[in-house]
C-alpha positions in Angstrom: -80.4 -20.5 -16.8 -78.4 -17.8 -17.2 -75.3 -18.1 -20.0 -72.1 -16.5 -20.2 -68.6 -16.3 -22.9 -65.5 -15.7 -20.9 -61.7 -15.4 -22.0 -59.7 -18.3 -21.5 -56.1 -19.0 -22.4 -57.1 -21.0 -25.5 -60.2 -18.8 -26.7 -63.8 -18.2 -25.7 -65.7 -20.6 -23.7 -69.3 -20.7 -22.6 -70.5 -21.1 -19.3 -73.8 -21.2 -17.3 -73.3 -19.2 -14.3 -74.6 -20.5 -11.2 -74.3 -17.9 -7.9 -70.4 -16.5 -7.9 -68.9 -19.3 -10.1 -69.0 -20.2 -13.6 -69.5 -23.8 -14.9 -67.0 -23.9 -17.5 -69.0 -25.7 -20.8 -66.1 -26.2 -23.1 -65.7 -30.0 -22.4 -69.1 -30.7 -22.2 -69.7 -30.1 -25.9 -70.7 -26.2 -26.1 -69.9 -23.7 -27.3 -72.3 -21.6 -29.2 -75.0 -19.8 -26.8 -77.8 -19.5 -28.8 -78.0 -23.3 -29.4 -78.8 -23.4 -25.6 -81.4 -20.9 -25.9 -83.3 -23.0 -28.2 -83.1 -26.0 -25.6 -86.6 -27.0 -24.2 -87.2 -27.5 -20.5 -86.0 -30.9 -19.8 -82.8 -30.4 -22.3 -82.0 -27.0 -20.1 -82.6 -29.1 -16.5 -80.3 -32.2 -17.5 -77.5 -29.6 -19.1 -77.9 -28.0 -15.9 -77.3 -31.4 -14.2 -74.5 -32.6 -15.8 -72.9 -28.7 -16.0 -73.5 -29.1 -12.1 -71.3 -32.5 -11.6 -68.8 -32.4 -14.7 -68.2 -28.7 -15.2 -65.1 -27.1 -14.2 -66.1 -24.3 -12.0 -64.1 -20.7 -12.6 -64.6 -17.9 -10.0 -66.8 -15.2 -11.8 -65.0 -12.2 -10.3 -61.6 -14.0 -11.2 -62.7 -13.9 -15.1 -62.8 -11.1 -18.0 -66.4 -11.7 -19.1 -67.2 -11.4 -22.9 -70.3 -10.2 -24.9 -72.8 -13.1 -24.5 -73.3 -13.4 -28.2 -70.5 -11.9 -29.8 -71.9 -10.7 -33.8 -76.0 -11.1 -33.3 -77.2 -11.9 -36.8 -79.2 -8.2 -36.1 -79.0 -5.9 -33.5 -81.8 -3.6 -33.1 -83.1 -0.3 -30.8 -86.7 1.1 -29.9 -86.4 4.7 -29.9 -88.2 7.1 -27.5 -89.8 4.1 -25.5 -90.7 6.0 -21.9 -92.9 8.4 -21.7 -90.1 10.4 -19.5 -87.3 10.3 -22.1 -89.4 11.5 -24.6 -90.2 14.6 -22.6 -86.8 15.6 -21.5 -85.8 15.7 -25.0 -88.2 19.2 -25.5 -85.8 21.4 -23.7 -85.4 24.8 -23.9 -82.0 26.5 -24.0 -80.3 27.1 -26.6 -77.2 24.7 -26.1 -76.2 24.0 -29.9 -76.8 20.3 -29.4 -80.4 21.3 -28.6 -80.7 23.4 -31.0 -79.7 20.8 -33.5 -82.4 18.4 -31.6 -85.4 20.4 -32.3 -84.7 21.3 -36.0 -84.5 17.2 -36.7 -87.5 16.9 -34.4 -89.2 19.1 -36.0 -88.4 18.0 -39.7 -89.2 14.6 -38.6 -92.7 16.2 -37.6 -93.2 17.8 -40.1 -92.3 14.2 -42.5 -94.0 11.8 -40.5 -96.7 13.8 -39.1 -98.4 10.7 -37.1 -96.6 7.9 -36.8 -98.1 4.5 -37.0 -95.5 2.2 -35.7 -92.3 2.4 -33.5 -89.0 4.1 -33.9 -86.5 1.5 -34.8 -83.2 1.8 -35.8 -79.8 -0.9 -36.4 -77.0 -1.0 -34.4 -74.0 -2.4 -36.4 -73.0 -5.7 -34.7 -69.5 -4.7 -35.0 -70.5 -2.2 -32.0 -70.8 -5.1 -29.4 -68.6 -4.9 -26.6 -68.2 -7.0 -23.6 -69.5 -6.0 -20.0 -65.9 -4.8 -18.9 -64.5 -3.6 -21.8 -63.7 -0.1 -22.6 -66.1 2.2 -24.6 -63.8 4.6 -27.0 -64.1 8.2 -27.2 -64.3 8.8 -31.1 -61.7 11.7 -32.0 -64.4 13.2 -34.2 -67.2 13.1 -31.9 -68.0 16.0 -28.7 -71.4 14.6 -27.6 -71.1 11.0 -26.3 -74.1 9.8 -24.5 -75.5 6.3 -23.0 -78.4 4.9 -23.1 -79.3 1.9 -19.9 -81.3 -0.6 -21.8 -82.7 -4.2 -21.6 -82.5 -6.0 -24.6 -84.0 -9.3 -25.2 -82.5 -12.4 -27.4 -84.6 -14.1 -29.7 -84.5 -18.0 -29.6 -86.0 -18.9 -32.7 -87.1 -18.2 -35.8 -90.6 -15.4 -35.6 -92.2 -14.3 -38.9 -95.8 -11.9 -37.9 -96.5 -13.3 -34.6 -99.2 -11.6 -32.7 -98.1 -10.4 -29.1 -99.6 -13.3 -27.5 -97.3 -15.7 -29.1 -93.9 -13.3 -29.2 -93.1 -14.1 -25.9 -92.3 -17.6 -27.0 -90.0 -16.5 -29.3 -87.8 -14.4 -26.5 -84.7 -16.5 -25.4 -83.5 -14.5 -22.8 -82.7 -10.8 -21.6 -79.4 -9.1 -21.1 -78.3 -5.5 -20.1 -77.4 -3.4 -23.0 -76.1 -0.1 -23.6 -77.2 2.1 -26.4 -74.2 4.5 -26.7 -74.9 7.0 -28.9 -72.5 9.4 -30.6 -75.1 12.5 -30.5 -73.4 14.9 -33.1 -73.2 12.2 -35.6 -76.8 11.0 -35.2 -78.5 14.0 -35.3 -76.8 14.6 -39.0 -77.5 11.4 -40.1 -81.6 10.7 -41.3 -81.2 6.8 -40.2 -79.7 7.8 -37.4 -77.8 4.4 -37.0 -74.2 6.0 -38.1 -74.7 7.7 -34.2 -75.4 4.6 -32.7 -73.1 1.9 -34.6 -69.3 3.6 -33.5 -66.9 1.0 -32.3 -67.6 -0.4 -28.5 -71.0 1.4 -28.6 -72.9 -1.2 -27.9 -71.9 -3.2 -24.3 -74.3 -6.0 -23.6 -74.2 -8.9 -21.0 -73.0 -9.6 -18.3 -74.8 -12.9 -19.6 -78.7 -14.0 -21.2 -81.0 -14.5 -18.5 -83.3 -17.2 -19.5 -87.4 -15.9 -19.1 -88.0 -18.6 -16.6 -85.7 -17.0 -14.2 -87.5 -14.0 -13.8 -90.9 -13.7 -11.9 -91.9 -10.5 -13.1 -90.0 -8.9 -16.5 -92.1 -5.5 -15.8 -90.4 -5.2 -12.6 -87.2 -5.3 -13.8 -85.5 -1.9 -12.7 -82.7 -0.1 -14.7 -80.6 1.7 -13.1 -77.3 3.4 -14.2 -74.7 5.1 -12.6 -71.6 8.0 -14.4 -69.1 7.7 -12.1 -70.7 7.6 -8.3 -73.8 9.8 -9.8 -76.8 7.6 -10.5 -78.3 9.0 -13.4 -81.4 6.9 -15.0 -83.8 4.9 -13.0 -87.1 3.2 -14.1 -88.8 -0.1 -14.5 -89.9 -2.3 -17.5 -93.5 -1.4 -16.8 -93.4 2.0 -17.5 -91.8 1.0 -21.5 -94.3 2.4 -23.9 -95.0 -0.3 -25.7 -94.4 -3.5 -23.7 -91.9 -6.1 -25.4 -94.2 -8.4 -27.0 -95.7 -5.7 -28.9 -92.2 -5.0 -30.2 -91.6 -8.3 -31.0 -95.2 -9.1 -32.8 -94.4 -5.2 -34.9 -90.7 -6.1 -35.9 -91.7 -9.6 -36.8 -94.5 -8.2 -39.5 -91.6 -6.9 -41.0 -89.1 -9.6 -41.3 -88.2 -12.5 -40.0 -86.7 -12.4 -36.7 -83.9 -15.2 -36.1 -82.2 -16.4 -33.3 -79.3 -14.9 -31.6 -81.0 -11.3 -32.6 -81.0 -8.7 -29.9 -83.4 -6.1 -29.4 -83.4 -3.2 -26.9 -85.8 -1.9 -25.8 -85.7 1.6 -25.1 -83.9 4.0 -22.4 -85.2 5.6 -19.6 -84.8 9.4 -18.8 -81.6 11.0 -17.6 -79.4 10.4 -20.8 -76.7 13.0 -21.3 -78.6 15.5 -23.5 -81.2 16.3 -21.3 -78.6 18.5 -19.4 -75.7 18.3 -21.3 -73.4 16.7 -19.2 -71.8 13.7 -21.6 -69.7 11.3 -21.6 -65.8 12.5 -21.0 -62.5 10.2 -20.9 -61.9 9.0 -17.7 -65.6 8.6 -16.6 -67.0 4.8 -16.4 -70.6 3.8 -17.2 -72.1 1.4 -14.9 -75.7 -0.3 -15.9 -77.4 -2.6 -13.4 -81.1 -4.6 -14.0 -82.1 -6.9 -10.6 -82.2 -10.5 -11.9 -79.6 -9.8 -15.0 -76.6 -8.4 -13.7 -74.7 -5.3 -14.7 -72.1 -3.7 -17.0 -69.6 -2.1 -16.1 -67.7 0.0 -18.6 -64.8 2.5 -18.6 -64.3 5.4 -21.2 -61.3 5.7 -22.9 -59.8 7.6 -25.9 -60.5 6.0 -29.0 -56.6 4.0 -30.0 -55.1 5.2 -33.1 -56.2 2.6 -35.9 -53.9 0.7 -37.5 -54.6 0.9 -41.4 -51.6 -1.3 -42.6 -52.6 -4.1 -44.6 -51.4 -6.3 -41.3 -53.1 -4.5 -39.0 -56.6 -4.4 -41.4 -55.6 -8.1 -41.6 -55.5 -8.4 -38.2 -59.1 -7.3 -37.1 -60.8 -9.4 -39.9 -59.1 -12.3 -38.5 -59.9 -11.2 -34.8 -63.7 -10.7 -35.6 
């Protein structure tokens, strides 16, 4: 099953998307995604059923798509997850972004000498972005980068599972981009002030249900600045696989639906050679099986700080 939000005239609607159409939920009783998640097999197949003779059917290309879940209740990043990444970040030249790099890599060294467990940070939920919507260039920010991802959904409730069980616990996949406001996060210890700007977190096009996919290690990333492909890799070569992610973040605390968690990104981010994001460029982030954002970079618009305007967004979010 795979489950999408689009914009309609009266509001969101959910949808399961079935080839090049979408089967339009909204008078069938739906409306929140991760409820479906949690469905069990024959609950998904009759949905299906009935979505298949009742729904109204939308042409996909004809709609404007929206984050599958729009606030997940967490939304959470693996850090330095390919062995490639990880390498392409020891560079020498002495760009002053580098620079900066290895004086935080090497005071994170020198504090956490031998790490046990994996780097995890937060991504602000206000961050999430739909598949086609535009990603902001901050006005105090040089070194914009992105970050092609798959992120997993959890689809029920996981306290200290052991990586055998986490993969029950895994609702679905999505594409996700882990936009990352360099400057900022390499002055930041937590790092997640980088990586929670406005629009900096596109995910979608829609969740991907596990039982649609025949292999989840052979799910390729691949993304694209402009017509230049720049990242390519597969799910196998993660260094630690996804249930071990799952089982370590679940020790922690519990783990409730509608929570995303990426994964990690592949090499070819912007640092490695310095060439980031700019205004005018669009990000494009395709996985085989899950579909792909596609996301333009704009200036970031002037904020309205009225007390209508501030009034506005709360009621908007």
């Amino acid at each position: 099953m795979r489950i999408a939000r689009f914009t309609a005239a009266d509001g969101p609607h959910l949808a399961l998307v079935v080839d090049d159409e979408l089967l339009d939920l909204s008078g069938l009783g739906h409306d929140d995604p991760v409820a479906l998640l949690a469905l069990n097999t024959v609950e998904r197949a009759a949905l299906e059923r009935r979505a298949g003779a009742e729904a109204p059917r939308i042409g996909r290309a004809s709609a404007r798509l929206l984050a599958p879940i729009a606030r997940p209740p967490e939304f959470l990043a693996v850090g330095f997850n390919y062995r490639a990444h990880v390498e392409e970040l020891t560079l020498d030249t002495d760009r002053p972004d580098v620079r900066r790099l290895a004086a935080v890599a090497e005071a994170t060294r020198a504090g956490f000498p031998a790490a046990r467990f994996l780097t995890v940070f937060n991504k602000q939920s206000s961050c999430v972005t739909g598949p086609q919507d535009d990603i902001w260039m901050p006005h105090d920010a040089e070194w914009v980068d992105f970050e092609g991802e798959v992120a997993v959904v959890i689809a029920r409730r996981a306290r200290r599972l052991s990586p055998s069980d986490a993969e029950h616990a895994i609702g679905g996949y999505l594409v996700c981009n882990d936009a990352s406001v360099r400057d900022w996060q390499l002055e930041s210890p937590t790092i997640w002030q980088g990586k929670s700007f406005e629009t900096h977190g596109p995910i979608g096009p829609w969740i991907t249900t596990p039982d649609e996919i025949a292999d989840v290690d052979a799910l390729e990333i691949r993304t694209w600045v402009n017509d230049e492909l720049r990242q390519r890799a597969t799910l196998a070569q993660l260094i630690t696989p996804i249930p071990e992610i799952i089982s370590q973040l679940s020790q922690v605390c519990t783990l409730e639906p509608g929570d995303v968690i990426a994964t990690g990104s592949p090499a070819g981010v912007g640092i490695s050679d310095g060439r980031y994001l700019n205004v005018g460029d669009r990000v494009r982030i395709e996985v085989d099986g899950l579909g792909a954002l596609d996301n333009p970079v704009i200036a970031e618009p002037v904020a309205d700080t009225t007390a209508a305007g501030l009034t506005a967004g709360r009621s908007a979010a």
